[in-house]
N, C-alpha and C positions, 0 to 999 in steps of 0.2 A: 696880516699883521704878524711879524715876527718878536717873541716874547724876548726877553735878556738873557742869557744864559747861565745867570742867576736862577732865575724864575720858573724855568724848566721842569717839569716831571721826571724825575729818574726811574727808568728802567726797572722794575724789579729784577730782569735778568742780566740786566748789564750789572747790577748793583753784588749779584750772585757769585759772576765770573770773574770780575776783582775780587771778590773774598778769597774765591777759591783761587786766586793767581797768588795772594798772600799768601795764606797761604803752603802751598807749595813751594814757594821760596823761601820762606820763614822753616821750613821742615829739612833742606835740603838739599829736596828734588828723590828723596829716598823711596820712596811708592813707587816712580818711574824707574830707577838707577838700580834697583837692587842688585848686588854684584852676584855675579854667576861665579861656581866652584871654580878652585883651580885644578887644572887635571893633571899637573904635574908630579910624576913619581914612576912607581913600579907599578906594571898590570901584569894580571896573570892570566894570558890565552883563555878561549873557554875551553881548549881541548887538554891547556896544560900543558903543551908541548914547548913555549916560548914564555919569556920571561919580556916586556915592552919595556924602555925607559920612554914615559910621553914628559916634552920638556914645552916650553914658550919658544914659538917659534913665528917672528914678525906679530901677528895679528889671530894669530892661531894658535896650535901645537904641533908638533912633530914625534915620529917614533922610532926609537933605534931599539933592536935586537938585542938586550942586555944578557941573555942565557938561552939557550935551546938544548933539546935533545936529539940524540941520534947522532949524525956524523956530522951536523955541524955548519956543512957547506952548500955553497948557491948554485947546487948539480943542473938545476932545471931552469938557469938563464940562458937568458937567448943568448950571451954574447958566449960565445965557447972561453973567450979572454977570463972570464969573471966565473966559470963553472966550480973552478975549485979554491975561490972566495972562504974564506968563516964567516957565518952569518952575523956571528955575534961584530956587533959596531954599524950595523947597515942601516941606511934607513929605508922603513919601508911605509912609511905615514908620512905626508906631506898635506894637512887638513889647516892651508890659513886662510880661509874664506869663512869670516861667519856669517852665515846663516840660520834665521830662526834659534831655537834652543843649543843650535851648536857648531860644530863647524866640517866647511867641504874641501877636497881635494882630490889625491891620490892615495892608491894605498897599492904597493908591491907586495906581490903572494908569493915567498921561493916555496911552496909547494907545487905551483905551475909555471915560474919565470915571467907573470904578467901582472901588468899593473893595468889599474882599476878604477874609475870613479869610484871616489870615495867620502864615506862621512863620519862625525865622529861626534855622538849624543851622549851627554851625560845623563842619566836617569837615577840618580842619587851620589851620596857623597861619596861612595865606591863603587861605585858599578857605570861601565859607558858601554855603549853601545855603538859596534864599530860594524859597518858593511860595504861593503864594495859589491858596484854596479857595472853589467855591461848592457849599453843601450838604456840605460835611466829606469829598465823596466825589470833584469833580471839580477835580483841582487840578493848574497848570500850575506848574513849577519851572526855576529858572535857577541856575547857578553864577556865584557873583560872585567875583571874583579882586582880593586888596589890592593896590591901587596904591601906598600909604605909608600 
């Protein structure tokens, strides 16, 4: 005998996960969404040698060279054409994949003329964490600290 659907016992747990659907659309959706910093600004190298401008770049960010020390230029690119480049304007962060807490891509090193898997993790509201991988498994990392 099928009862009227009237007549029905209700779920305690059905009865739970409509609450909690209200909920969460009644709040929102801020518990799920909380927005992640922006990374856009000045970073300063961990070595201090380079000045980053990191901007909104599609889905991600991107990094241009905004200051360096020393002479300046892209000595140690592979294209002989590009060797005596100014660093400053280039880019060398290309991270618009995100992933997990942050996001992946490229990163070009004119300290060796080679570009890198790369990742780019915010670990506070001024400090990210940038490293570039060769083979997924040898990867060197630096702390970049915002300048403004």
């Amino acid at each position: 005998m099928t009862m009227p659907r009237a007549d029905r016992p209700r779920h305690p747990t059905m009865r739970m996960a409509a609450f909690g659907l209200l909920l969460l659309l009644t709040s929102g959706g801020n518990a799920l969404a909380q927005k992640a910093p922006d990374l856009s600004g000045l970073w300063q190298t961990e070595t201090a040698g380079s000045t980053v401008r990191i901007a909104r770049c599609g889905s991600g960010y991107c990094g241009t060279i905004a200051a360096t020390a020393g002479t300046g230029v892209d000595a140690q690119n592979p294209d002989p054409a590009l060797r005596t480049r100014k660093l400053v304007g280039v880019q060398i962060m290309q991270a618009g994949t995100p992933s997990g807490a942050g996001f992946e891509g490229s990163l070009y090193n004119p300290n060796d003329g080679k570009t890198y898997a790369g990742s780019l993790t915010p670990k506070g509201p001024d400090t990210v964490e940038v490293a570039g991988c060769v083979l997924s498994v040898l990867c060197k990392r630096q702390t970049w600290r915002r300048i403004r």
